[in-house]
C-alpha positions as CSV (number, residue, x, y, z in Angstrom):
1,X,112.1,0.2,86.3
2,X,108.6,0.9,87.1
3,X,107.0,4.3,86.9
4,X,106.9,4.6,91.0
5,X,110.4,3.7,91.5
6,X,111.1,6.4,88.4
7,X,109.5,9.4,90.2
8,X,110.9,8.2,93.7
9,X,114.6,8.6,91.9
10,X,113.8,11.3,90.2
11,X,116.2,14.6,91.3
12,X,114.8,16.7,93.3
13,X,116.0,20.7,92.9
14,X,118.8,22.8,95.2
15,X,115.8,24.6,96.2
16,X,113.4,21.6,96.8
17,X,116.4,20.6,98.8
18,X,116.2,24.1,100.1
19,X,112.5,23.9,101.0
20,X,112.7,20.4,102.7
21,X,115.9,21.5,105.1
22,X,113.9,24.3,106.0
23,X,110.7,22.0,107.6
24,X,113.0,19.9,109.2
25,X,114.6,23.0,110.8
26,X,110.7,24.4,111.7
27,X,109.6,20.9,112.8
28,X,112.6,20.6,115.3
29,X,112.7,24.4,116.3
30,X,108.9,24.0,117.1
31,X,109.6,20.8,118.9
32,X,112.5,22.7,120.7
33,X,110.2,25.4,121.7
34,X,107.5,23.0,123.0
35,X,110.1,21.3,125.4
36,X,111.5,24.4,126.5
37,X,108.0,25.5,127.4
38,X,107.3,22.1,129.8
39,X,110.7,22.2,131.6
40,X,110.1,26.0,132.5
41,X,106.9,25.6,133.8
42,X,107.7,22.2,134.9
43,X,111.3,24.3,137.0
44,X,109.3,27.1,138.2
45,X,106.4,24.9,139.6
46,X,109.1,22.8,141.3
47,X,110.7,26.2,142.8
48,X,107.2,27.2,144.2
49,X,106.4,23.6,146.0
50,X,109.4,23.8,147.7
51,X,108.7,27.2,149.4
52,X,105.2,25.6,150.1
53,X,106.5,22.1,152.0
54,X,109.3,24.3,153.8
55,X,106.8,26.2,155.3
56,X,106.2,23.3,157.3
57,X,109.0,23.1,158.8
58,X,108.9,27.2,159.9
59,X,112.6,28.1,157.8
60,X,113.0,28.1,154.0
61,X,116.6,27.4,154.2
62,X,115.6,24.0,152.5
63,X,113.5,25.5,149.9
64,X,115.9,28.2,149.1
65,X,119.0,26.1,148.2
66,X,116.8,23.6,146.2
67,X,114.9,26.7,145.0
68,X,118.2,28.5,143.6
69,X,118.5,25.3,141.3
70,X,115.0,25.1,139.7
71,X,115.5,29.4,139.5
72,X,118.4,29.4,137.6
73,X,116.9,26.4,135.1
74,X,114.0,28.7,134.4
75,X,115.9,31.4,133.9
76,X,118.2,29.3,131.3
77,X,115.3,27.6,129.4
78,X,114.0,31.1,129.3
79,X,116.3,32.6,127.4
80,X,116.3,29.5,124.9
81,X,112.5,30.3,124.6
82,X,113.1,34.1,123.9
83,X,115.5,32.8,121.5
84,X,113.2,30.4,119.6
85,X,110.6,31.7,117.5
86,X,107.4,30.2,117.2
87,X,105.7,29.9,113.9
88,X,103.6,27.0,114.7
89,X,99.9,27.6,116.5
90,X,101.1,24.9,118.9
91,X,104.3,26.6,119.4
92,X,102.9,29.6,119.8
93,X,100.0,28.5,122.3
94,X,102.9,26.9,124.4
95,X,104.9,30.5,124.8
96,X,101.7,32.2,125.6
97,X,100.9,29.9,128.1
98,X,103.8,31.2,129.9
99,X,102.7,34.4,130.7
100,X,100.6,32.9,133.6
101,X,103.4,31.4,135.4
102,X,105.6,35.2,134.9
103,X,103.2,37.4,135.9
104,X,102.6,35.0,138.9
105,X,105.9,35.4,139.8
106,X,106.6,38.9,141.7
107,X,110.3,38.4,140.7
108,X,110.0,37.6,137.4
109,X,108.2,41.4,136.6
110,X,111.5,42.8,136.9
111,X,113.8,40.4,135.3
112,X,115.2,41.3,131.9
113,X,114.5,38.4,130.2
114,X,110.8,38.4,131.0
115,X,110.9,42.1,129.4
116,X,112.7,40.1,126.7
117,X,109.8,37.3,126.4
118,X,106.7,39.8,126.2
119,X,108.9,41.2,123.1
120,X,109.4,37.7,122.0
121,X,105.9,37.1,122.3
122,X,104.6,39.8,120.6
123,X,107.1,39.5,117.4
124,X,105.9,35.8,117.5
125,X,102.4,36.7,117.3
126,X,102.7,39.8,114.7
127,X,104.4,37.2,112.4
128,X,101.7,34.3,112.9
129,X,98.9,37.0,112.2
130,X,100.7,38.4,109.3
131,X,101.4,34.7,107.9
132,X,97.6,34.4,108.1
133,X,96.7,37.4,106.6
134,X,99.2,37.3,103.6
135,X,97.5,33.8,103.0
136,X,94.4,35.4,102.8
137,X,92.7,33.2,105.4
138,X,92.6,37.0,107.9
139,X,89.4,37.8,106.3
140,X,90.9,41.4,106.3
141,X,92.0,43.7,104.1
């Protein structure tokens, strides 16, 4: 046996094991995040282009039963992003991004789970500054 085959073989600990579950969990949490982030925006676009093409047509019957659809989407991937935190920079850009297409939205200001978002948002970014801080890369004290 060579000595590269001996150090691929070689056991790795119940916490190495630990470690690595742990990354895989982060990478596809962040990844979660990141769709969740698209199809939101990507629903509440969708709702807003409908009211816009109705328009046309002088009802918003049309745009309001397609509308309902793309609403209640947002509202679902929503939830799954206050759910999710993000500890990645990408992650965490994505969910701020956000904020543009809520406070956009007159309905949205009211809803509880955009109350539940900006406190989502907020813990998200406490933890990414501490994270940076604790590492020592803050430059503060």
């Amino acid at each position: 046996m060579s000595e590269e085959n001996a150090v691929l073989q070689f056991p790795r600990s119940r916490r190495a094991d630990r470690m690595i579950a742990g990354l895989k969990m982060t990478k596809t949490s962040q990844a979660a995040i990141l769709r969740a982030c698209v199809e939101y925006a990507a629903c509440i676009a969708a709702y807003h282009a409908g009211f816009r093409v109705d328009r046309l047509e002088g009802n918003l019957e049309a745009a309001a039963a397609v509308g309902s659809q793309y609403n209640n989407a947002a509202a679902d991937w929503l939830r799954r992003i206050n759910r999710t935190k993000a500890t990645t920079a990408e992650a965490l850009f994505a969910k701020a991004a956000l904020a543009d297409f809520i406070v956009a939205d007159d309905e949205a200001r009211t809803d509880p789970d955009t109350a539940e978002y900006i406190l989502s948002l907020g813990r998200d970014v406490m933890a990414f500054c501490r994270a940076i801080r604790d590492e020592g890369l803050g430059g503060g004290g």
